[in-house]
BALO-660063 format. One record per atom (N, C-alpha, C): residue in three letters; y negated, x, z negated. Coordinates in pm, whole numbers, plus 50000, padded with zeros to 5 digits. Atoms other than C-alpha are relative to their C-alpha. Layout:
REM BALO-660063
ALAYXZ;...
This chain:
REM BALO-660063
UNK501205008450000;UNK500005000050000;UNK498755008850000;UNK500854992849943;UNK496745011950129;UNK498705003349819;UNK501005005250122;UNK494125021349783;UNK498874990149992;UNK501175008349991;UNK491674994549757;UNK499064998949852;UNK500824998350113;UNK488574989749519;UNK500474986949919;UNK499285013250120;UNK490434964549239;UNK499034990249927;UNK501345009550045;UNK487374959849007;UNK499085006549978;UNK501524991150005;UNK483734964148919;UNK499774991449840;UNK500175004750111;UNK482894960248551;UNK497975009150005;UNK501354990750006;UNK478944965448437;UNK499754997049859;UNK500054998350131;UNK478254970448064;UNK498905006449967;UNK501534995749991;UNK474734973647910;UNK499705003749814;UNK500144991250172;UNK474254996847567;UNK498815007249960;UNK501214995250093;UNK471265001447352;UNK500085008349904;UNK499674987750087;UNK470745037147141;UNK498804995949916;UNK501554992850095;UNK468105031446840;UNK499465011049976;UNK500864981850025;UNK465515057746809;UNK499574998849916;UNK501304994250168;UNK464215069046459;UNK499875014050023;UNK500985009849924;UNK461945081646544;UNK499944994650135;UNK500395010749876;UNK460485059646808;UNK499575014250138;UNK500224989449880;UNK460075081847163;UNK498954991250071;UNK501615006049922;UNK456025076347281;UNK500095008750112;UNK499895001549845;UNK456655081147640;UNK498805000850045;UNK501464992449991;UNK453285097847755;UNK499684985750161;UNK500585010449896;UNK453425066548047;UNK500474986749956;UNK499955013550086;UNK454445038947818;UNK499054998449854;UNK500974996850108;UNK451645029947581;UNK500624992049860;UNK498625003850036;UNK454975011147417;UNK500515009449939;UNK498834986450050;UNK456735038347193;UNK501324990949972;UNK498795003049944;UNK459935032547255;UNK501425001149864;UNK498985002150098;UNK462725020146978;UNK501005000650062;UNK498195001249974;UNK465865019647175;UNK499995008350118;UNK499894985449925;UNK467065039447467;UNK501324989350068;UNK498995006549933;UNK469175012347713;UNK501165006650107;UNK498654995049902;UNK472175023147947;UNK500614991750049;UNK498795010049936;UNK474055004148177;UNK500715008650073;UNK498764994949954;UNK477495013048244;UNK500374996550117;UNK499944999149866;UNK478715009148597;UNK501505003750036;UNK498934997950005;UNK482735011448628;UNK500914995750144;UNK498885000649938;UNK485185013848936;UNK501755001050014;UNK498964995149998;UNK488315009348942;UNK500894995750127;UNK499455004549855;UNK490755013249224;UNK501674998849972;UNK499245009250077;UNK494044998949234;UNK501485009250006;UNK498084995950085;UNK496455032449134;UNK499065005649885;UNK501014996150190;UNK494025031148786;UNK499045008250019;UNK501024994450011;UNK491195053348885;UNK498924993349975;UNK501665009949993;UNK487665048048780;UNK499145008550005;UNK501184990849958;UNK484485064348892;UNK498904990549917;UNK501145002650068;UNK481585060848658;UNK498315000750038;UNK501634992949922;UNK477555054848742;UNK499034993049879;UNK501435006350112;UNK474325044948560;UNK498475003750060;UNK501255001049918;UNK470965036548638;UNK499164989449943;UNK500705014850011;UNK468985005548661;UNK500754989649939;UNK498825014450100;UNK470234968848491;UNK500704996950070;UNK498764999149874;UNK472534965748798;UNK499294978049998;UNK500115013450026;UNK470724923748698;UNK500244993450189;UNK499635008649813;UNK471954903449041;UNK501045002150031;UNK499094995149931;UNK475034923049117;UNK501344986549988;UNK498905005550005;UNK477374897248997;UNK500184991250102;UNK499925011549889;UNK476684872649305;UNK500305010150156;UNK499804991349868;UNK477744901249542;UNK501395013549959;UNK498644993050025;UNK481034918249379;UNK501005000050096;UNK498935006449909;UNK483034899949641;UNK500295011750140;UNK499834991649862;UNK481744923549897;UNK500855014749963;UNK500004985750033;UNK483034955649713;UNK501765000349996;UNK498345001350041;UNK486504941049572;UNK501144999150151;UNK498885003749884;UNK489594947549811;UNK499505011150112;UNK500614986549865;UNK487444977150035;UNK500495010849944;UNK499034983550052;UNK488505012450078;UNK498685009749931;UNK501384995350131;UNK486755028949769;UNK499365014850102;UNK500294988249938;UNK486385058950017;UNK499095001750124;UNK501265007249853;UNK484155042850292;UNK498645000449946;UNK500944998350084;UNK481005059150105;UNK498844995050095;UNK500895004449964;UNK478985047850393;UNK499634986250001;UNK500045016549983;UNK479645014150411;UNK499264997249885;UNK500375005750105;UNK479105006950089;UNK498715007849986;UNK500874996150007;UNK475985025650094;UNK499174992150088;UNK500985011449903;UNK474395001050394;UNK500434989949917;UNK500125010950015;UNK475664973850212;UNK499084997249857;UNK500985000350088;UNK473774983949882;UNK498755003250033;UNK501454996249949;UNK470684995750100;UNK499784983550025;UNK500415012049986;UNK470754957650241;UNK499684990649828;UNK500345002850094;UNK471194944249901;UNK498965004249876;UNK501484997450047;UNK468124963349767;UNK498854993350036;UNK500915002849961;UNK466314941249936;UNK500704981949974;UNK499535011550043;UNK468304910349854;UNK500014991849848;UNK499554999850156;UNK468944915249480;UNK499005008949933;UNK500634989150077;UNK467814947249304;UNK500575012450052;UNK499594983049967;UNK468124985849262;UNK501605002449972;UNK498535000050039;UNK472324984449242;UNK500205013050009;UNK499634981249959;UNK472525023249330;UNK500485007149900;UNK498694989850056;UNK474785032249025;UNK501054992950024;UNK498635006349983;UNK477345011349159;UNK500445013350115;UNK499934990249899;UNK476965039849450;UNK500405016149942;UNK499894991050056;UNK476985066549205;UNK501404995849945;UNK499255001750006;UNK479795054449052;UNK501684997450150;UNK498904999749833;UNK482025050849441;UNK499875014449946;UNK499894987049957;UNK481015087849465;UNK500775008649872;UNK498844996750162;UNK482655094549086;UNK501265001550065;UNK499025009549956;UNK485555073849212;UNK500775010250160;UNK499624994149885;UNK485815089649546;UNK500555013349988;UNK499814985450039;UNK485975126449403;UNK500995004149929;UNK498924999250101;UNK488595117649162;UNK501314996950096;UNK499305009049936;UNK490445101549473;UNK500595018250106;UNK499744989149872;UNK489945131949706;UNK500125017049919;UNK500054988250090;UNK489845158449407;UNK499115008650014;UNK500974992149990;UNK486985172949478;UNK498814995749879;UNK501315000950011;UNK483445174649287;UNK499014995850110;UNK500975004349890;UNK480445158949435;UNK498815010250051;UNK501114993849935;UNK478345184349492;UNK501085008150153;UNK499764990549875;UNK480825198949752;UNK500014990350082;UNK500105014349932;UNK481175163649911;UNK498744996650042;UNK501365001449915;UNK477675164549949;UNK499545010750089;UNK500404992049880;UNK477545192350160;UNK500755012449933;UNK499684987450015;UNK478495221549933;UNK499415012050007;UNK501044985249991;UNK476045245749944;UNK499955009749861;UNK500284990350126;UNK476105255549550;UNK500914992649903;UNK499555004550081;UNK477695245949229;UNK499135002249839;UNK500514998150081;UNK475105253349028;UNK498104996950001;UNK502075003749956;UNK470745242148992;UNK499525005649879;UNK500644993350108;UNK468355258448773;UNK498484988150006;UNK501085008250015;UNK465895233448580;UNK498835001949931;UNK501614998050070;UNK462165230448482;UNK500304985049856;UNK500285007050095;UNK461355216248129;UNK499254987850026;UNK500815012449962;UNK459995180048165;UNK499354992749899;UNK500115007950172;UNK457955168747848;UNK499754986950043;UNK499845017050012;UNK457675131747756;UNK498724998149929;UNK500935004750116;UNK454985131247471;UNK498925004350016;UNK501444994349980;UNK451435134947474;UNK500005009449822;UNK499634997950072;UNK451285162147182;UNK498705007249922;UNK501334995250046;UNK448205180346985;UNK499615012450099;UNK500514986249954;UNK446965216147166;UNK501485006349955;UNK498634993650014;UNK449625229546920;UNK501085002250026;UNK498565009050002;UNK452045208046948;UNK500755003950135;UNK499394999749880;UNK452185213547341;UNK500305013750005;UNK499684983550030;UNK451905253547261;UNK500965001449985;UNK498584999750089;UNK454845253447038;UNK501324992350088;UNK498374999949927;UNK457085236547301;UNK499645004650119;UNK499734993749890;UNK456145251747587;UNK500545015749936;UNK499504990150065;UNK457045285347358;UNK501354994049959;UNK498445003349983;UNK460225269947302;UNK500864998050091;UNK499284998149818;UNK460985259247643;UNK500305009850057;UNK499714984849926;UNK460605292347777;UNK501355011849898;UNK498514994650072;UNK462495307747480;UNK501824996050031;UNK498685004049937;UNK465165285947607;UNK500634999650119;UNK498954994949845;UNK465595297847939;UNK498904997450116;UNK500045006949928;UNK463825273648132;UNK498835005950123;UNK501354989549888;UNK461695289348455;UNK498704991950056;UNK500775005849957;UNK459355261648484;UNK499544986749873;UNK500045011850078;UNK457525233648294;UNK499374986850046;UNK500635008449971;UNK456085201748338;UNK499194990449931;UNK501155009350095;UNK453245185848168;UNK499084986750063;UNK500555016549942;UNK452025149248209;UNK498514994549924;UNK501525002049979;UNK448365138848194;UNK500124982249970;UNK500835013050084;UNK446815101848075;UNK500095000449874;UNK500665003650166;UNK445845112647734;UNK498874993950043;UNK501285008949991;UNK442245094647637;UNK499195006450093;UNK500604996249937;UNK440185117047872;UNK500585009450087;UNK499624987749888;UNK440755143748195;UNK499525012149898;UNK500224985150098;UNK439145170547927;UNK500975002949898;UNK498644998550052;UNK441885164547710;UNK501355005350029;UNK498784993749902;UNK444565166047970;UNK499715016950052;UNK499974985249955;UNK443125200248101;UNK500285009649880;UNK499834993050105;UNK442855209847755;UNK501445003449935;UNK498954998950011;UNK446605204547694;UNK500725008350107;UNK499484990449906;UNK447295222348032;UNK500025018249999;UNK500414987550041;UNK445285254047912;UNK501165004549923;UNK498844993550102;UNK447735257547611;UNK501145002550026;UNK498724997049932;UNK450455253947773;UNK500185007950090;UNK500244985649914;UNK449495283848041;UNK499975006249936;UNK500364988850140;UNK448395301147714;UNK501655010249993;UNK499114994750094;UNK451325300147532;UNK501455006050101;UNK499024991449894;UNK453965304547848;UNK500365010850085;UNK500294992349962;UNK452595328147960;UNK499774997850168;UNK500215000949921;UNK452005339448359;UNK500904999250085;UNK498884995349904;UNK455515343848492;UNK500574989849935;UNK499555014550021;UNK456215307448396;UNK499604990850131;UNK500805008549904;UNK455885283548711;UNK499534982449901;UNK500755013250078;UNK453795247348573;UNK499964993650093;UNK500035012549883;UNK453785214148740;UNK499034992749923;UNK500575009250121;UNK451425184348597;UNK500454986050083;UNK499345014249996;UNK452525149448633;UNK498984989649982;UNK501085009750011;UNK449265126848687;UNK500424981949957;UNK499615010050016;UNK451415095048706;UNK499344985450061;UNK501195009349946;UNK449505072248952;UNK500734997150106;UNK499395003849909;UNK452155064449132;UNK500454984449982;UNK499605012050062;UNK453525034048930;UNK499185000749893;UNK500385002750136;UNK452545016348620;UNK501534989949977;UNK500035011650072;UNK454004999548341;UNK500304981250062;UNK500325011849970;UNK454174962448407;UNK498764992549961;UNK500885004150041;UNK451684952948178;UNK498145008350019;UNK501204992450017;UNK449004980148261;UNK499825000550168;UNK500335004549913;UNK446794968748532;UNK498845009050076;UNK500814992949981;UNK444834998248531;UNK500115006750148;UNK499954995049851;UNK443795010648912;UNK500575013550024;UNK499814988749999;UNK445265041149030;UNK498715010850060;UNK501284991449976;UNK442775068749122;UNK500345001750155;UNK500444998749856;UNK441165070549486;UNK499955015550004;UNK499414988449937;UNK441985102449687;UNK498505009849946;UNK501264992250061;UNK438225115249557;UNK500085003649887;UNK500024995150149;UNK439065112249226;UNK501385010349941;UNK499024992149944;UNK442465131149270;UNK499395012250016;UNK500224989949976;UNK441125158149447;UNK499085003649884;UNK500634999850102;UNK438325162549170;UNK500725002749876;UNK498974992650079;UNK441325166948912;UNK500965013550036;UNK499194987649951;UNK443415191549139;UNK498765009849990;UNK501044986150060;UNK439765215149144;UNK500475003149854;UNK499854992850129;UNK440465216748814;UNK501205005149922;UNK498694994750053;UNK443945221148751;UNK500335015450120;UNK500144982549884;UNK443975250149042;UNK500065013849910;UNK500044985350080;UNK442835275048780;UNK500795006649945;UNK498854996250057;UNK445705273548610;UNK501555000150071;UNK499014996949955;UNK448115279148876;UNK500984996650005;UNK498725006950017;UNK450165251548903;UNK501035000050122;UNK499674997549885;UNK452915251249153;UNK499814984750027;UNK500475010749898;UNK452845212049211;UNK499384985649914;UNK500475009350063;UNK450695181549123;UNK500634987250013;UNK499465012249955;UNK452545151449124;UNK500074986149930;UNK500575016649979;UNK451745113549176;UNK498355003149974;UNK501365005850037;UNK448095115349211;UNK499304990050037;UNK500155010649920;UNK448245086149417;UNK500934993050002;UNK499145015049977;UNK449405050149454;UNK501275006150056;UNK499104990549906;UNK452935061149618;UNK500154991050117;UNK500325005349893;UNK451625036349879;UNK499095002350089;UNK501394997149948;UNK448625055449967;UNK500035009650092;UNK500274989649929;UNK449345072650276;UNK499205009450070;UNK501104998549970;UNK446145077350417;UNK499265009949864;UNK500464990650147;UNK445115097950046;UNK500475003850026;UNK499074986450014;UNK448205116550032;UNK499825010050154;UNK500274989049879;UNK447465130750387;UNK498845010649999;UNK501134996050007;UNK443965136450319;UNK499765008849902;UNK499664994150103;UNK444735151449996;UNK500655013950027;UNK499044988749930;UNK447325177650142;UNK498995004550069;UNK501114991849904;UNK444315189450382;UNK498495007249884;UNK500944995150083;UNK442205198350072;UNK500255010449900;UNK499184993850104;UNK444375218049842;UNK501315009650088;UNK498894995949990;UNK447035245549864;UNK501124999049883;UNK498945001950071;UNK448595232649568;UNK500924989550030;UNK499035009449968;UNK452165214449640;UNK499444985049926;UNK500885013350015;UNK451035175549644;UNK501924993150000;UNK498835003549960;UNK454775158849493;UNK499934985349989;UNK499955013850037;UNK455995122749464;UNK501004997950050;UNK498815008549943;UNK458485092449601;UNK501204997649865;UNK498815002750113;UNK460145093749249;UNK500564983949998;UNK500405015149950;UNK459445052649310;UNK500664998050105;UNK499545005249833;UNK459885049249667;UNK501184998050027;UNK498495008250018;UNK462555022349728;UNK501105002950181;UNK499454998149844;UNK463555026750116;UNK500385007350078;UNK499784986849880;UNK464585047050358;UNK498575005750126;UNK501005000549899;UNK462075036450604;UNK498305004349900;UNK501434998150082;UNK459205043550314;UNK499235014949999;UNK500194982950031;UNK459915081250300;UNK499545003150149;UNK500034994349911;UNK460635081650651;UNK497885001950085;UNK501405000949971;UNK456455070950712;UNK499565009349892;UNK500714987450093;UNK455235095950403;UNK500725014350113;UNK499984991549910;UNK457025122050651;UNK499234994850123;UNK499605003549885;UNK456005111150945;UNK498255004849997;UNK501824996250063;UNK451615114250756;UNK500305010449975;UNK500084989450043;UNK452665141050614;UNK499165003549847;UNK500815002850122;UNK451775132550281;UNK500995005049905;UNK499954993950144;UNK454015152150033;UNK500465015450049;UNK499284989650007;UNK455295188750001;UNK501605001549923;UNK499564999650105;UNK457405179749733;UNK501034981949981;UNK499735014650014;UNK459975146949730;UNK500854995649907;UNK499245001950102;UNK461275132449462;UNK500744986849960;UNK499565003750029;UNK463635107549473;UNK501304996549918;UNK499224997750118;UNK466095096149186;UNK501134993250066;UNK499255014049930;UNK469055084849343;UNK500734988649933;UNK499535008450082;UNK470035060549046;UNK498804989450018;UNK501205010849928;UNK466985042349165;UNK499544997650154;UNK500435004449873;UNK466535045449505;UNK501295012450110;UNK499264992249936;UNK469235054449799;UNK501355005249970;UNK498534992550077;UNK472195064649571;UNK499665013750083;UNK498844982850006;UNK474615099049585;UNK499525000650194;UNK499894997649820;UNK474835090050011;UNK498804997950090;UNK501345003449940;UNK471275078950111;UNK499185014249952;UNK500934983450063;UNK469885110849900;UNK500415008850084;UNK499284990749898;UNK472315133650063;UNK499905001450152;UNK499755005649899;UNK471375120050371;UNK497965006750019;UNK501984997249980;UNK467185119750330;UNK499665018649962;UNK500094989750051;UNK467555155750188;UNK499955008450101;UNK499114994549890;UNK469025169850494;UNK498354994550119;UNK501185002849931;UNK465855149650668;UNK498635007049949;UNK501074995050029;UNK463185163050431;UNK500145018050028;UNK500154984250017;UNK464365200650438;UNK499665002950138;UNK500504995849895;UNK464185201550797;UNK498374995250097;UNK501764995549964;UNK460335192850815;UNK499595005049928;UNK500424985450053;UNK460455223650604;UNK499014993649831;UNK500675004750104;UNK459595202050279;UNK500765001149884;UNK498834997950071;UNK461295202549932;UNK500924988449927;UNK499345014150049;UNK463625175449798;UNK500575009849853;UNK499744995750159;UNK463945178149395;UNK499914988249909;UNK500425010950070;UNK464415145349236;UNK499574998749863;UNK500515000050106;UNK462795130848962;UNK501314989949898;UNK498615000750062;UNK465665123148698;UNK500034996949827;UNK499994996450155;UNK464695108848331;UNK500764983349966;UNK498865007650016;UNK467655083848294;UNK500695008649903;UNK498474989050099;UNK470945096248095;UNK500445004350064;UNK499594985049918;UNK473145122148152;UNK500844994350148;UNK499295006649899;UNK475065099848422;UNK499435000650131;UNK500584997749882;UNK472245100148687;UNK499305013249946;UNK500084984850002;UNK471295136648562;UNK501195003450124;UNK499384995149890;UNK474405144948679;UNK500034999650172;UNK499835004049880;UNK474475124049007;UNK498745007050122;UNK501304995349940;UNK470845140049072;UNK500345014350041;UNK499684983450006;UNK472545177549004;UNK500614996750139;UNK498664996749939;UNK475305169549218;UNK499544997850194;UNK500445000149888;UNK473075158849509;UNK499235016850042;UNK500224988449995;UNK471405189149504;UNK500725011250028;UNK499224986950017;UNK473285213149437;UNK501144999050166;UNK499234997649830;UNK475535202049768;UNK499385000150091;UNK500795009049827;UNK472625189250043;UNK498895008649992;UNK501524995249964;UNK469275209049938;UNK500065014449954;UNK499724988050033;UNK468085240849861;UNK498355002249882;UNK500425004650127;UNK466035226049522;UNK499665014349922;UNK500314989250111;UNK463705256649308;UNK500754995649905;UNK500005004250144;UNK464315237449005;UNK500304987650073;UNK499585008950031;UNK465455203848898;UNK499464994649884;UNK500145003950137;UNK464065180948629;UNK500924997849895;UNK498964998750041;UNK465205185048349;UNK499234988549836;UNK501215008350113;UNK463905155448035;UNK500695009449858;UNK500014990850149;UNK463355179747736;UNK498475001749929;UNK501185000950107;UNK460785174347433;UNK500304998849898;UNK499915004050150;UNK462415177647075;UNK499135002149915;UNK499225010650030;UNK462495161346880;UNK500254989750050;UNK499595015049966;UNK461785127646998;UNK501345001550133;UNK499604996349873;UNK463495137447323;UNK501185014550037;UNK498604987950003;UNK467075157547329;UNK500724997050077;UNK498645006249926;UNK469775158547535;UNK501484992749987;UNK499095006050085;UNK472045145347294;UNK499694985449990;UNK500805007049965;UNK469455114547286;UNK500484991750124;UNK499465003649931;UNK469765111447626;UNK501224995150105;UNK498595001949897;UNK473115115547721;UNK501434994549851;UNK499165008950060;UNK474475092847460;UNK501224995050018;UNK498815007249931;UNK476995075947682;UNK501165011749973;UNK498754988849974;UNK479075109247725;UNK500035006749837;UNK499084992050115;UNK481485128847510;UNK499145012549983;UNK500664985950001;UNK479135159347602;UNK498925000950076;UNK501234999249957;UNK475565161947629;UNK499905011550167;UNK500564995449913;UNK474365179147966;UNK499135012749960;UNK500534987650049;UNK473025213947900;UNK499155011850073;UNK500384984649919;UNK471455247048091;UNK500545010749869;UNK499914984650081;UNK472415281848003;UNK498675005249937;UNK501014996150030;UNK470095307747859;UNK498865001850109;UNK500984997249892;UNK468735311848202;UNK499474990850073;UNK500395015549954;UNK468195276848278;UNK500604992950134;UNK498814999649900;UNK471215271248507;UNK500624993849953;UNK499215010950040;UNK473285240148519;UNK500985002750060;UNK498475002249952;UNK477065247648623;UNK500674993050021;UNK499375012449939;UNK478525220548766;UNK500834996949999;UNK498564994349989;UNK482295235048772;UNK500804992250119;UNK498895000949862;UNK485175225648986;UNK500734985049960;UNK499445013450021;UNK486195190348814;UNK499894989050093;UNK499925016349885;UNK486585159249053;UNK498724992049946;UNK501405012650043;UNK483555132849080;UNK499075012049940;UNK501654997150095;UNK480285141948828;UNK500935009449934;UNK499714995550091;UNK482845158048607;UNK499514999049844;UNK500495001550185;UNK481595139448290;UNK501204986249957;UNK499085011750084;UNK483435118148042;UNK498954991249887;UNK499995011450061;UNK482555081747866;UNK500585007449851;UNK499425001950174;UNK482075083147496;UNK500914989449979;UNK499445015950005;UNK484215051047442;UNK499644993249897;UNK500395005650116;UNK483485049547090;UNK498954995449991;UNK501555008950003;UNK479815046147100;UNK499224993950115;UNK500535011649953;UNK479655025447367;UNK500594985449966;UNK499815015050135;UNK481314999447126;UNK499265001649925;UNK501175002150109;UNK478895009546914;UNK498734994450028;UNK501535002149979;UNK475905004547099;UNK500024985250099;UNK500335010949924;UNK476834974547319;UNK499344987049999;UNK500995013950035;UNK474144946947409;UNK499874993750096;UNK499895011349903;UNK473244919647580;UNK499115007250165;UNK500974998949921;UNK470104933947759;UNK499605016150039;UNK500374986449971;UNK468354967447885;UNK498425002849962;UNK501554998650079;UNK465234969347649;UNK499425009450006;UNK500454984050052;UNK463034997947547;UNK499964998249822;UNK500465002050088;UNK462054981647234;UNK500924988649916;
């Protein structure tokens, strides 16, 4: 009998935070820490694992998945690209096939995605808006811990503030640290109605972050604003990134087409899965641009983000979400038996295991299971 995909289970688990994690783009500090589980199984007992978004809609479209060959990664990749536009963001059901598939064909996914490496080296990604000190003291920790790059995020109460937190953090990392800053004006919030900044007011922040030698500024614009982001790129030699957002295929393919980023960052647990990433990656490198997604989920789409990489692009760095306390990898990668890590040199090893190569806590996702996918 031929393997077919048997079933699809989706399971949604809340982590309390003491303390609360203030999310430098949620003005919301954040009590819980949601996960949705994402489960394949095919019908000689395998199961490929994914996580992402609330998977909310999928149940009126299971029909299409059950009884197909779990190994037809494209198919099921057009049929969750159509249903992104039907339903919602389903793309760890995609991450989960490519689990599933790897365990089927014994391979790891990063060689399935092309194979180019088995290993990515990541930049520090803080979360918290923190005092002068505060940001000192972990960018001096970050670097103590390996990491060859950092990333600092901007909407404290004023732009003199934000530069002022940028300073310290050049301070204390010294010069043979690369820095990114993270404007965040790509999305909001739901509730925050606040405008994003016009391509004048943008450029007017990049003069000033210049000094400090960042390698790339990213979201300083709507991530609908092609006409800015072009105009923007013609004013600056600092890398202009984004698309962490951007839901489509056809969305990126027009930001290439203006020529509006250096830098692209899609997550594929939100947009495109494991086979649409692998796919746009292969499109962005060859108009000589960089694909490095943006990745602050759990360790489940960590991995799925490594694993694209590390097979399809040829990625400096990789985000990596690190800010302890509030913000650990233990924190984040709750679900699994074993947090997600870098070496001393800030190098993620991938190894030679089938699929993602991660394992389901089991226990504490009986512990943590809930109805919904909250923050709070």
């Amino acid at each position: 009998m031929t393997n077919r995909i048997a079933r699809i289970t989706v399971s949604q688990h809340r982590l309390p935070l003491d303390p609360p994690f203030p999310a430098s783009w949620d003005s919301r500090p954040r009590r819980a820490f949601p996960a949705t589980i994402v489960r394949v199984e095919d019908t000689e007992g395998r199961v490929g694992i994914g996580s992402g978004d609330a998977m909310y809609g999928f149940d009126d479209y299971r029909d299409l998945f059950i009884g197909a060959d779990p190994l037809d990664l494209a198919r099921h990749s057009a049929v969750l690209d159509n249903l992104s536009f039907h339903a919602g963001r389903l793309w760890p059901l995609d991450v989960a096939l490519w689990d599933l598939a790897g365990k089927i064909l014994g391979q790891p996914c990063w060689q399935m995605a092309g194979g180019r490496s088995n290993r990515v080296r990541a930049y520090a990604s803080s979360g918290v808006h923190r005092t002068l000190d505060g940001m000192a003291h972990w960018a001096e920790h970050a670097v103590a811990r390996g990491f060859p790059a950092l990333k600092v995020r901007f909407g404290r109460a004023s732009l003199a503030d934000d530069l002022a937190a940028l300073a310290a953090v050049r301070e204390a990392a010294g010069e043979n640290i690369e820095l990114m800053v993270d404007c965040n004006q790509g999305w909001r919030m739901p509730w925050d109605i606040q405008a994003p900044w016009r391509a004048e007011q943008a450029l007017a922040v990049i003069r000033e972050i210049e000094r400090h030698r960042v390698y790339w500024v990213e979201e300083p614009l709507h991530r609908g604003d092609y006409e800015g982001h072009a105009w923007l790129r013609k004013q600056t030699d600092v890398r202009i990134a984004g698309g962490e957002m951007t839901r489509d295929a056809h969305e990126f393919a027009a930001l290439l087409a203006h020529e509006c980023l250096d830098v692209y960052q899609p997550d594929v647990v939100c947009t495109l899965g494991m086979e649409g990433a692998r796919r746009l990656a292969a499109q962005i490198e060859a108009h000589g641009k960089v694909f490095t997604p943006h990745t602050w989920g759990n360790g489940i789409g960590l991995a799925a983000n490594l694993h694209v990489v590390a097979g399809a692009a040829h990625a400096p760095f990789v985000e990596f979400p690190y800010d302890p306390p509030e913000w650990t990898p233990a924190r984040r990668d709750f679900p699994l038996t074993q947090a997600i890590e870098p070496d001393a040199q800030g190098w993620m090893e991938l190894g030679k295991a089938p699929g993602l190569g991660i394992e389901l806590d089991e226990a504490v996702l009986v512990a943590t299971r809930a109805t919904d996918s909250r923050y709070d």
